[in-house]
N, C-alpha and C positions, 0 to 999 in steps of 0.2 A: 542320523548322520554321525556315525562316530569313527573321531579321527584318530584312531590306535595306532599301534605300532601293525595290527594286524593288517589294515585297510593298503591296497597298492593307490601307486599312484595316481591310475586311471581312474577307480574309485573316487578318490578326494577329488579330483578336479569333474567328473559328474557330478558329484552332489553340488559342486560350488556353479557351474553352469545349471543345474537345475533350478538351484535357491533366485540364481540371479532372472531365468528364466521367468519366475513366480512373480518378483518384483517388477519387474517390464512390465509384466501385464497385469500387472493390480495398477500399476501408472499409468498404462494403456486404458483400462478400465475405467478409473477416476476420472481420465481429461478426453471422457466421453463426450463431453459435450460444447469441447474443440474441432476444429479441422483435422489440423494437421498433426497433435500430439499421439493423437492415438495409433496413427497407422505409422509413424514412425517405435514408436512405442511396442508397438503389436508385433511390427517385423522383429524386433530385436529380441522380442517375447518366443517366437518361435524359432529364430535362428539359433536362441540360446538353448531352449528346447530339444532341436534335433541333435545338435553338439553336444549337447548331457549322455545322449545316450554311447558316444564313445566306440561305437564299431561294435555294442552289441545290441541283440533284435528287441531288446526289452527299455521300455524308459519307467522310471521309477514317478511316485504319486506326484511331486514336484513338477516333475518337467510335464506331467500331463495336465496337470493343472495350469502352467505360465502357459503350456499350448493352446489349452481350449479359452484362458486370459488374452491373450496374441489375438486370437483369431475375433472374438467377440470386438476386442478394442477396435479391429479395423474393421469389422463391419461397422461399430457406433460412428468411428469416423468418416465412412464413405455418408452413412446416412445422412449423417448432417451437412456435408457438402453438400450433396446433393437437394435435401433440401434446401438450402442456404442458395444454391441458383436457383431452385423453382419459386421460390420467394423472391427472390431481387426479379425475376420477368414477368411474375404475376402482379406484384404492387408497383414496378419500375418502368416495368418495359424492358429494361436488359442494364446495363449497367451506366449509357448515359443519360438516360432517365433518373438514375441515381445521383450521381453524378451534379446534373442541375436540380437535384432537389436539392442534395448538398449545398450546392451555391446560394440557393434562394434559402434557404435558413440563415446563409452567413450573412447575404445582404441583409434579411429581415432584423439582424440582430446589430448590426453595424459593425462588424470585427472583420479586423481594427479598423479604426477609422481611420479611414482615405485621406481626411483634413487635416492630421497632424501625426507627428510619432509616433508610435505605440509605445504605451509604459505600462508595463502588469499591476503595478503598484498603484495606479493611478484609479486601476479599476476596481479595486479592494476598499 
């Protein structure tokens, strides 16, 4: 990527939508084993990607790389949704099953107690 006097405009700004391309999806990549970051992540990976290439038929190492980045992040992230409901219906039953598990933890633990104020400091 060299920014010479030689380089046109369209040039510089594909390389800067590819690099940024790259980065999406190395973030998409990393917060794989999130919901929601990666497939936000991953879109932007590839939207930055197709915009690299600038109206011509070629995309350069960069942007194929933040695309096939993009694309993996939102598959890791549908996965783990998806597991993440087939887990909460298999151990819960569905989510109010959770739900009063939730509850029956808080009751078991006594927070806050019912009987007086709550003071965080009181509990430390």
């Amino acid at each position: 990527m060299d920014y010479g006097p030689n380089k046109s405009y369209i040039e510089m700004r594909s390389a800067g939508m590819s690099v940024a391309s790259l980065v999406m999806g190395i973030l998409g990549l990393a917060m794989g084993c999130c919901v929601y970051p990666p497939v936000i992540f991953g879109s932007l990976a590839i939207l930055f990607a197709l915009l690299s290439k600038g109206g011509e038929l070629h995309m350069n190492s960069y942007g194929k790389a933040g695309l096939a980045l993009g694309i993996l992040g939102i598959i890791c992230g549908i996965l783990i949704f998806t597991y993440s409901v087939f887990t909460l219906m298999a151990e819960f039953g569905g989510l109010d099953g959770y739900l009063q598990y939730i509850e029956e933890l808080i009751e078991d633990i006594n927070y806050p107690n019912s009987s007086g104020p709550y003071d965080f400091y009181d509990m430390l």
